[in-house]
C-alpha positions in Angstrom: 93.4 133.8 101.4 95.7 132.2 104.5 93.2 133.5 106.8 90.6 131.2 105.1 92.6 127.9 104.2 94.0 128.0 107.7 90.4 128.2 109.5 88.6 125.9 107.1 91.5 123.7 106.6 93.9 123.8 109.6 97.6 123.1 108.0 96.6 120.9 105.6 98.1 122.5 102.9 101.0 123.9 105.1 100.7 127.6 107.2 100.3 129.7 104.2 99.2 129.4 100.7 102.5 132.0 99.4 104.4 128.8 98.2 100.9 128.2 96.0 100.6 131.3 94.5 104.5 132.0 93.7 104.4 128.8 91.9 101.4 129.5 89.7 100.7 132.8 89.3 103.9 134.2 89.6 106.5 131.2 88.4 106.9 130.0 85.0 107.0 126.6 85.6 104.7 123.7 84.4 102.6 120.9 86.0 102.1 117.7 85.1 102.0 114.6 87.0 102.3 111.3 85.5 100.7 107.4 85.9 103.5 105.9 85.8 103.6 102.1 86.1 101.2 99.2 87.5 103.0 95.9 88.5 101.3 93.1 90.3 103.2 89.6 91.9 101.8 86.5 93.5 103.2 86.1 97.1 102.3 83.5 99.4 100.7 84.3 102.9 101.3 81.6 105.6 99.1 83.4 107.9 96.4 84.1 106.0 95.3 87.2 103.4 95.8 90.2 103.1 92.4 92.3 103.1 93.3 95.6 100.9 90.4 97.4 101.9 91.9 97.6 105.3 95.5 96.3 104.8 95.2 94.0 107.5 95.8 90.5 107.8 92.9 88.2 108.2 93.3 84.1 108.9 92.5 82.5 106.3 89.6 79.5 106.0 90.1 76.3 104.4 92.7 76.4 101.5 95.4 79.5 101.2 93.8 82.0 99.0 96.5 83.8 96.3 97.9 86.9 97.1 99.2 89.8 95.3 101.6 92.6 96.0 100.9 95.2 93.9 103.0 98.4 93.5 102.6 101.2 91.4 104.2 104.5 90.8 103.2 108.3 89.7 105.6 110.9 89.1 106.1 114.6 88.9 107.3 115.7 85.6 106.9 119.3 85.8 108.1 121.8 88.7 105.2 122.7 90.7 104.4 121.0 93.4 100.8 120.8 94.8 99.1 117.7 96.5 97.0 115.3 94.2 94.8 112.3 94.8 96.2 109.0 93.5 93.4 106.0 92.8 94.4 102.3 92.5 91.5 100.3 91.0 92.0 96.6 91.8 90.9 93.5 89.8 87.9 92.5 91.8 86.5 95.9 91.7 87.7 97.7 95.0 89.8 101.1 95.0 91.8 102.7 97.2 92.3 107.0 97.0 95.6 108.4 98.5 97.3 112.0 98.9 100.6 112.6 97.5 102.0 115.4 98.4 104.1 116.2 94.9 107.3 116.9 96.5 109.2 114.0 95.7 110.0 113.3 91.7 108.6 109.6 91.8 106.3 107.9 94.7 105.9 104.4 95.1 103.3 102.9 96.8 102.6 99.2 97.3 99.5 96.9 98.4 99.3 94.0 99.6 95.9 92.1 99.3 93.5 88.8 97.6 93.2 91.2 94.1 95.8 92.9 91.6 96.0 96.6 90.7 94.7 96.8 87.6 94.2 100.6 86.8 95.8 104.0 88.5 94.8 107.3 88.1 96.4 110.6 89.4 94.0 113.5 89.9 91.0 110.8 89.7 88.0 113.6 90.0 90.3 116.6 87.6 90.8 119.0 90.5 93.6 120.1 89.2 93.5 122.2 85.9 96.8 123.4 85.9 98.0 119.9 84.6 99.7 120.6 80.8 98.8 116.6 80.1 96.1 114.9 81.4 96.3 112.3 79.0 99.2 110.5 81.2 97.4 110.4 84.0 96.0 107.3 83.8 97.9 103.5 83.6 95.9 100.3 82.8 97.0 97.0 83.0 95.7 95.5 80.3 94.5 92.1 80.7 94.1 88.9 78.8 89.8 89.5 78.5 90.5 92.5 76.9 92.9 90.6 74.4 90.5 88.6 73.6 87.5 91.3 73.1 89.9 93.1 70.9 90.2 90.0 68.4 86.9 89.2 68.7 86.0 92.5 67.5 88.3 92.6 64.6 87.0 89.2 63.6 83.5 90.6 63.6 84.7 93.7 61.5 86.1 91.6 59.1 82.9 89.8 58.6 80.8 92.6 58.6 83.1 94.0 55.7 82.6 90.6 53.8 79.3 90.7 54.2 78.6 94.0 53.4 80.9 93.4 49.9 78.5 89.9 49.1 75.8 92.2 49.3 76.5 94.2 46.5 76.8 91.1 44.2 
């Protein structure tokens, strides 16, 4: 198994995979990785905006555009340690896909950029089925549209109900 990581690989997921295989097949311990939290701030940009597709700063046209740092956090709650993809979905549609390496309890990452994070995700695509809860693997923000589908939705229950009850009359 070294012999093929290694030459499809390279050192990607270190020089052997022994570390992998004590941890699951041998070990005890549990996985489970965790979407933590999802925070978003207005800052101001004298120079321009931030792009967060490329995390570069642009000059900026005409007025100052907002911008946002956002920062969000995943966690290890479990022992064993393996690399997982973390997605941030931003609030004009874009998303950005990095590798955490596991080995640190919490990680902290932070964006800077014209949009919010709205949504993060840890293990996005389910590679990993060794995680005991992948219900906590995903954080949204939840925003005021959605407020306001949610009440609109109970209001339309509500009438359906007292329709539904008029009908039998």
């Amino acid at each position: 198994m070294n012999e093929v990581v290694t030459a499809r690989y390279g050192d990607r997921f270190g020089k052997s995979m022994n570390g992998f295989f004590d941890q699951t097949l041998l070990g005890t311990d549990v996985c489970d990785y965790e979407a933590t939290s999802v925070s978003s701030e207005r800052i101001r940009t004298p120079q321009g905006v931030v792009d967060s597709t490329r995390l570069k700063s642009r000059p900026a046209r005409g007025a100052e555009k907002p911008a946002y740092e956002s920062r969000v956090l995943v966690s290890r709650l479990g022992e064993i340690v393996l690399p997982v993809d973390v997605r941030v979905r931003f609030d004009d549609g874009s998303t950005l896909t990095e590798l955490w390496n596991g080995r640190e309890r919490t990680k902290e990452y932070r964006y800077e950029g014209p949009a919010r994070a709205v949504a993060l995700e840890v293990d996005p695509d389910g590679k990993l089925p060794l995680d005991i809860k992948p219900m906590n693997n995903t954080y949204v923000v939840e925003t005021p549209v959605a407020a306001g589908w949610k009440a609109a939705v109970s209001v339309m229950h509500w009438l359906q109900n007292i329709l539904m009850s008029a009908s039998l009359f």
